[in-house]
C-alpha positions, 0 to 999 in steps of 0.5 A, spaced: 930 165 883 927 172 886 920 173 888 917 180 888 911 183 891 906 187 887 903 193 889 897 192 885 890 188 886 889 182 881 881 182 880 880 174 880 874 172 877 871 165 878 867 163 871 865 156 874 863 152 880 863 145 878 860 140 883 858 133 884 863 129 887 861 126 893 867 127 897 875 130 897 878 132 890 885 130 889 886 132 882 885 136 876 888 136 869 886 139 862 886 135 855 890 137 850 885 141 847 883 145 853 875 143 852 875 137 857 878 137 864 878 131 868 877 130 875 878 126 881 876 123 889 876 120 895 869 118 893 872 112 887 870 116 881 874 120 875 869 125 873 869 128 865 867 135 863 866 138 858 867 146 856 864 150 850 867 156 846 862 161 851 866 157 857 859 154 859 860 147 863 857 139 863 859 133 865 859 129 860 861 122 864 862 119 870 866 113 872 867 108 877 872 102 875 875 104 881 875 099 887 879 105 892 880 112 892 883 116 885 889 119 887 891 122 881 888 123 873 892 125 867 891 126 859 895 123 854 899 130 849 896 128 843 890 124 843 884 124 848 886 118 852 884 119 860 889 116 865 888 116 873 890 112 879 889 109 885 890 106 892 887 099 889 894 100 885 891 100 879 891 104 873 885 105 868 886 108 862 880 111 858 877 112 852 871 116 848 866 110 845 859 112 842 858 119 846 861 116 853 868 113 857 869 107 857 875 104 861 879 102 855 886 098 859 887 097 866 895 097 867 896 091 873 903 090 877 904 095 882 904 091 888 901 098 893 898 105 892 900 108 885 900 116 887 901 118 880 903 117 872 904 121 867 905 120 859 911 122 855 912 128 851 911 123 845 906 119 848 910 112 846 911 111 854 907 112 861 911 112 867 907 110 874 911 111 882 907 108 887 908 106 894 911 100 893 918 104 892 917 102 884 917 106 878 915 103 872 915 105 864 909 103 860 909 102 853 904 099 848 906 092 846 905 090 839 902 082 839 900 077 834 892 077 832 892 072 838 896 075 842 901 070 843 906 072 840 911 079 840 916 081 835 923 085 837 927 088 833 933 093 834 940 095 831 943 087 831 939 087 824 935 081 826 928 079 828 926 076 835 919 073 836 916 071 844 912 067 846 908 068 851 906 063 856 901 067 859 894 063 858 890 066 855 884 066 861 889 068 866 888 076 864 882 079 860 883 083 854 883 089 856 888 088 862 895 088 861 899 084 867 906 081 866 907 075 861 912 071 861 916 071 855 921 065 852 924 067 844 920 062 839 923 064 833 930 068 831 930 071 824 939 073 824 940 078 819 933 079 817 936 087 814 943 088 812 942 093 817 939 095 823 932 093 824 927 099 825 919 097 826 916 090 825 907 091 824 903 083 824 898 084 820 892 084 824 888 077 822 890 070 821 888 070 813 893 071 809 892 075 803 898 073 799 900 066 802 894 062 798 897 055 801 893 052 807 899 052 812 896 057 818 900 063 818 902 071 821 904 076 817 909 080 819 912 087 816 919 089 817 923 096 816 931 097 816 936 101 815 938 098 809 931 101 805 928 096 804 920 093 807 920 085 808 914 082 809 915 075 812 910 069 813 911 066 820 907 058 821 903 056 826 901 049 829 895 046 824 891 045 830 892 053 831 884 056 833 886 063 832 886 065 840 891 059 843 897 057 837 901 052 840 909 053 838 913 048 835 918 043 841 923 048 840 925 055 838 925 056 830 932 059 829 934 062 821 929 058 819 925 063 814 928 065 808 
């Protein structure tokens, strides 16, 4: 690489001074849009501003679900979705909910300061460093209705579904800790060819199953260009919140 002097004078101007946080500024990051610019501290708080046409400036929100000082903040590429993180080893991903932001998830796992995360190009992943020596890679899991169950699929042409044996008062909605997975059910040659998405339907009710047997549904694609759409039982007893699988794992057992 090489760097050159330039002779000429650069006229900076400054078009904004931004004041609130109560402490140091550890970072700042643009939305995809270019309006929003979030901003983090030492003081515990992730401040949202928001910039118009004619360049003029509010804050639009606060926010302090940190228990530690904010390292670092990050935006999703294509949705507005705000992250930060902490040294309370925590990330907080944000979401804009009737005119504010609202702590949509919190990412637990990291067992010491997280100093940064960023989103993929895609979107699909978020990778998180931290002090404890770790680096993780996050990615949406696609549960059941009631959030005891996972379905897999891939290029073996079958189906597999988790169960999770995480209780259901361990770890609230909208934080994501580390379940354990045990395999529930295995659908072999659920396509004649790789298996490329599954969806559960995103109720219990079932609208083409009239039988009183509880049930999911879930949606397949392949390779073989064909849509499956498979009806996976449950225990009668089932709530809707907690379903208890059968004594053993079901295995060919849909047609």
């Amino acid at each position: 690489m090489r760097v050159t002097k330039s002779e000429s004078e650069i006229d900076l101007q400054s078009i904004a001074i931004l004041e609130g946080h109560a402490n140091e500024v550890k970072c700042v990051a643009w939305a995809i849009s270019g309006h929003l610019l979030a901003t983090c501290g030492r003081d515990k708080s992730v401040w949202v501003w928001e910039f118009d046409d004619e360049e003029d400036c509010q804050c639009v929100s606060v926010l302090q679900p940190h228990s530690a000082d904010v390292k670092s903040v990050f935006w999703h590429p294509i949705k507005e979705i705000l992250g930060s993180t902490s040294y309370d080893n925590t990330i907080n991903l944000y979401k804009e909910e009737l005119d504010d932001w609202v702590v949509a998830c919190k990412l637990v796992g990291h067992d010491s300061t997280v100093w940064k995360a960023q989103f993929s190009p895609s979107g699909l992943h978020l990778a998180s460093a931290s002090e404890d020596k770790t680096l993780r890679i996050w990615t949406e899991m696609r549960k059941s209705p009631c959030g005891c169950y996972l379905a897999s699929c891939g290029g073996d042409d079958s189906i597999c579904i988790f169960r999770s044996d995480l209780p259901s008062s361990t770890c609230s909605p909208d934080v994501i800790c580390s379940p354990s997975l045990t395999l529930w059910l295995h659908l072999r040659k659920a396509h004649s060819g790789d298996v490329n998405s599954v969806c559960w339907y995103p109720t219990l009710q079932n609208p083409i199953d009239n039988s009183k047997v509880l049930s999911y549904l879930l949606a397949s694609g392949g390779d073989d260009r064909l849509v499956n759409i498979w009806s996976i039982p449950l225990d009668p007893d089932c709530t809707g919140t907690l379903c208890v699988p059968p004594a053993s794992p079901l295995d060919d057992e849909l047609d």
